[in-house]
C-alpha positions as CSV (number, residue, x, y, z in Angstrom):
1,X,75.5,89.8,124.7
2,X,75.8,87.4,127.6
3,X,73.7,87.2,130.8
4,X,77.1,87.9,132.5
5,X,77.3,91.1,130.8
6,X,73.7,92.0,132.3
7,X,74.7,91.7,135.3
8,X,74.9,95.7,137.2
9,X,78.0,96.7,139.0
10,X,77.4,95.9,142.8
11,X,75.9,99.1,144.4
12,X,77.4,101.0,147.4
13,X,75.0,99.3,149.8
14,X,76.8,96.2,149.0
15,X,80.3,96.8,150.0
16,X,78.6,97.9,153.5
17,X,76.1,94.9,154.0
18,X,78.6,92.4,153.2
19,X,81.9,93.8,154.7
20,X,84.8,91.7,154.1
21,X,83.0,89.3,152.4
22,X,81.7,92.0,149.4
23,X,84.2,90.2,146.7
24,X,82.4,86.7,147.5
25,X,79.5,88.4,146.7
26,X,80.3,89.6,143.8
27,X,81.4,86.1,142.8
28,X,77.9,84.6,144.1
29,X,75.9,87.6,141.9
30,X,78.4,86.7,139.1
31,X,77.5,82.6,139.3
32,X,73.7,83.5,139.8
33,X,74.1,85.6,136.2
34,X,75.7,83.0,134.4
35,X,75.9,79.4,136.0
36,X,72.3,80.0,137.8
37,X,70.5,81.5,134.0
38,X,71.8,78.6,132.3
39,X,70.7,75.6,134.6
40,X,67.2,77.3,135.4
41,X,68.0,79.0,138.6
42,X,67.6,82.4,137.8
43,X,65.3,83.7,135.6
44,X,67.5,85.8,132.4
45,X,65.3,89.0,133.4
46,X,66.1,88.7,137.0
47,X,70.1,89.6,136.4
48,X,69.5,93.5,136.3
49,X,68.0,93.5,139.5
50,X,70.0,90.5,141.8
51,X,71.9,93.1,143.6
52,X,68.7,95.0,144.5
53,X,65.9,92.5,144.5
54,X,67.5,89.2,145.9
55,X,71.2,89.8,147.3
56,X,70.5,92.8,149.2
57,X,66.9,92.0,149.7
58,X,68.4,88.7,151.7
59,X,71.4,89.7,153.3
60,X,69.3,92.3,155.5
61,X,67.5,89.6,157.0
62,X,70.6,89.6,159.1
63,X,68.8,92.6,160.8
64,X,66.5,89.9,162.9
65,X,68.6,86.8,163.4
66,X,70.2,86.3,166.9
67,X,73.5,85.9,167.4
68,X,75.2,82.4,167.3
69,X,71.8,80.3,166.3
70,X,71.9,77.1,163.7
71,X,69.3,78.0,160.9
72,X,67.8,75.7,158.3
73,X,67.2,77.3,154.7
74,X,64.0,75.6,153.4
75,X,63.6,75.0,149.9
76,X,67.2,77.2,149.2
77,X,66.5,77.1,145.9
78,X,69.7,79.0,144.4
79,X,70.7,80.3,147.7
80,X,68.7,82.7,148.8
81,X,68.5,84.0,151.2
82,X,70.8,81.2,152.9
83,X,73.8,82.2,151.2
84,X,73.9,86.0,151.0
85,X,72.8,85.6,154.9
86,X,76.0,83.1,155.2
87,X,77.9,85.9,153.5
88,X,77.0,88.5,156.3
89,X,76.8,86.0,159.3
90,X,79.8,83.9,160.2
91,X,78.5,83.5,163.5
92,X,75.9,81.2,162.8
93,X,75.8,78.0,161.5
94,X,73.2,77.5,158.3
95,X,71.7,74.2,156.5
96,X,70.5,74.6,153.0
97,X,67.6,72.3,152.4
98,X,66.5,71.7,148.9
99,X,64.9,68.8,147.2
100,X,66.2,69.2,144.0
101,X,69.6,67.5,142.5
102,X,70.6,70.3,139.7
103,X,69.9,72.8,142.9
104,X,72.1,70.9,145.7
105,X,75.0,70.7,143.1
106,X,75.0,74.5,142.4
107,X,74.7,74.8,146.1
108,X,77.7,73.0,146.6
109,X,79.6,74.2,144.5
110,X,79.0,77.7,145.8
111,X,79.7,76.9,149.2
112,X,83.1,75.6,148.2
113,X,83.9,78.1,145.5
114,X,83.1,80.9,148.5
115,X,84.8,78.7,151.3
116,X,81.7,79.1,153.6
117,X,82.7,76.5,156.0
118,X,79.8,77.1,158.4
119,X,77.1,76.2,155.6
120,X,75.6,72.4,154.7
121,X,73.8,71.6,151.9
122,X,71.2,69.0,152.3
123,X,69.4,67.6,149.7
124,X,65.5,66.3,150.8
125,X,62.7,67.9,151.8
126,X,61.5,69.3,155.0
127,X,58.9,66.6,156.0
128,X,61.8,64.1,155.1
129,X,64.6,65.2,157.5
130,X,62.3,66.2,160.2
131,X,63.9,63.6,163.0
132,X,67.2,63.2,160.8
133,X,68.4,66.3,161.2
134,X,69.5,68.3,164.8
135,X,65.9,71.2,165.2
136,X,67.5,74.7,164.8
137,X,66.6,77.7,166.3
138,X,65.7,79.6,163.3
139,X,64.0,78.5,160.0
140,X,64.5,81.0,157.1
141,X,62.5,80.8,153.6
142,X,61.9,83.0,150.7
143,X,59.1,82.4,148.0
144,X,58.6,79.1,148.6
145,X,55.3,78.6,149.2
146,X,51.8,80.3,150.8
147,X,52.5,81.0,154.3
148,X,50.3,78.1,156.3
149,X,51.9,75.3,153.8
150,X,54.8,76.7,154.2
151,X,54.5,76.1,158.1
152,X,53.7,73.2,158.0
153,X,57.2,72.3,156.3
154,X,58.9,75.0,158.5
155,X,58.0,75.2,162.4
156,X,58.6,71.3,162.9
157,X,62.2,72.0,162.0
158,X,62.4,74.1,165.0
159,X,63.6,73.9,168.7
160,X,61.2,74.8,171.0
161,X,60.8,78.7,171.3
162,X,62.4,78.9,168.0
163,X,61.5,81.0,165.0
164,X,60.4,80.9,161.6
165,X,61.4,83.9,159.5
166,X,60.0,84.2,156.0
167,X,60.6,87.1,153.8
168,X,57.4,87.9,152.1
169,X,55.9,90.6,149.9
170,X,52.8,92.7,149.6
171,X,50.3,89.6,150.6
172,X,52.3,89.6,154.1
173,X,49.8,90.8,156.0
174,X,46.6,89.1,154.4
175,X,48.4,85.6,154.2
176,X,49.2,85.8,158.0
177,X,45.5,86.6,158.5
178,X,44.7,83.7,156.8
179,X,47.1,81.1,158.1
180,X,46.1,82.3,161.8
181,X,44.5,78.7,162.5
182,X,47.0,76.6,160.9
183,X,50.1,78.6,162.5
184,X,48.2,78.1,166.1
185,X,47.8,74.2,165.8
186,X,51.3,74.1,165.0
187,X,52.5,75.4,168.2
188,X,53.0,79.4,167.1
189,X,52.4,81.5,170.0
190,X,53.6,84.9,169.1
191,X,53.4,86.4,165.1
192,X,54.5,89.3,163.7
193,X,55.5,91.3,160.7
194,X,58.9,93.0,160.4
195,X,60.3,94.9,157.7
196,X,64.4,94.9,157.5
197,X,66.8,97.1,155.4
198,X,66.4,100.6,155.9
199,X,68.6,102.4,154.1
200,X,69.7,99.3,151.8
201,X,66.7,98.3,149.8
202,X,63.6,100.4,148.9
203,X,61.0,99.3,149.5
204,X,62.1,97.3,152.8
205,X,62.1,93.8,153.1
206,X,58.8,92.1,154.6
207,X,59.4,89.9,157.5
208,X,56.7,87.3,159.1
209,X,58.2,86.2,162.3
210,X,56.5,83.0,163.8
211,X,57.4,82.0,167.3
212,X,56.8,79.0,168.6
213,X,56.8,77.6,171.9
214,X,57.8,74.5,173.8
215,X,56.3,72.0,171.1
216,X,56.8,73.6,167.6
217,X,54.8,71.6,165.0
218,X,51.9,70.8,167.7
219,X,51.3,67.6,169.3
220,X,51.2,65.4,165.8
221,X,54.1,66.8,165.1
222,X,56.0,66.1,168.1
223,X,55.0,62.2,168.0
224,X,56.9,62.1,164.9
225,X,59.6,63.8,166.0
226,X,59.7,61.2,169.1
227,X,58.6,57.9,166.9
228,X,62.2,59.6,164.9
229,X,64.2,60.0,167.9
230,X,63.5,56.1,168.9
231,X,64.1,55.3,165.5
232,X,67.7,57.3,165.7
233,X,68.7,55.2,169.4
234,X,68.3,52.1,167.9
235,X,70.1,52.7,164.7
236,X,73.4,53.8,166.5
237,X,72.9,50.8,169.0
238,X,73.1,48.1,166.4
């Protein structure tokens, strides 16, 4: 039997979270099943569960993301949850940042196959584009890393009062505890944790909301990001 054949039919949850776009997800759960197993995306026992446990359990994070904002996906990995929030979000404009080649490519072709003409794909990592790439108001990430690295990568992405959203599980709570000091030096100055999809995924999905304020990364960070804007001005001048 193939992984395709795994693969559950789309629950009723689906067809409301993702509207008109419900048959690109399908196509994007179908791809994850087969194309994702077979290049290492997707783990082969994670196919029962992709509507559930990663499609659903992404696309609610629509529940907390403003209207009309530019959002960088950090470490996107397969997708998620940049694409399944793509699916659900039109409105806002979404860069999937991911270091890896085989990952960018499947990324790609995704966002062509699904005609998602509001998403990028980058390929690099976070503390490479920092100064290449315009700061967004919103920073999204799913199991990429513990919560104070994954800052560090994260918040100096951002535009000042911007936001880091990271969906998280059961250590939510004791890994914001812990990155308290780190998140401070790096400009945070409100944190929270949020949990999204009521009614669509049980058990909810776990938020951690940083917000930063006029200087996101702190003051080392914000020498970089002005050492990069000079940098930038006297590119285009020559």
């Amino acid at each position: 039997m193939t992984e395709a054949a795994e693969l559950p039919p789309a629950p009723e949850q689906a067809r409301e979270v993702f509207g008109d776009r419900f048959e690109d997800a399908v196509r994007y759960a179908e791809l994850l099943a087969e194309a994702g197993v077979q290049r290492g995306l997707i783990g082969p026992r994670e196919v029962p569960r992709l509507w559930e446990r990663h499609l659903l359990n992404c696309a609610v994070l629509s529940e907390v993301v403003p209207e009309g904002v530019t959002v960088c996906d950090v470490g996107s990995g397969a997708g998620l949850p940049g694409i399944p929030l793509a699916l659900v979000r039109e409105d806002i404009k979404i860069t999937l940042l991911e270091p890896l080649l085989r990952r960018t490519n499947f990324l790609t072709e995704v966002v062509e196959l699904l005609g998602l003409d509001h998403v990028t794909v980058v390929r690099g990592r976070a503390e490479e584009v920092m100064g290449k790439l315009p700061p967004v108001h919103v920073v999204t990430a799913r199991a990429v890393a513990p919560l104070d690295r994954l800052a560090t990568w994260g918040i100096p992405l951002l535009r000042p009062y911007g936001e880091m959203l990271a969906l998280k599980g059961d250590t939510a709570e004791e890994e914001l505890k812990s990155a308290a000091t780190a998140l401070s030096k790096l400009g945070a100055v409100e944190t929270s944790i949020v949990h999204v999809g009521e009614g669509v995924v049980d058990p909810m999905s776990t938020v951690v909301r940083v917000e930063v304020g006029e200087s996101p990364g702190g003051v080392r960070f914000a020498a970089k990001r002005a050492k990069a804007a000079r940098t930038g001005r006297t590119r285009r001048r020559r």
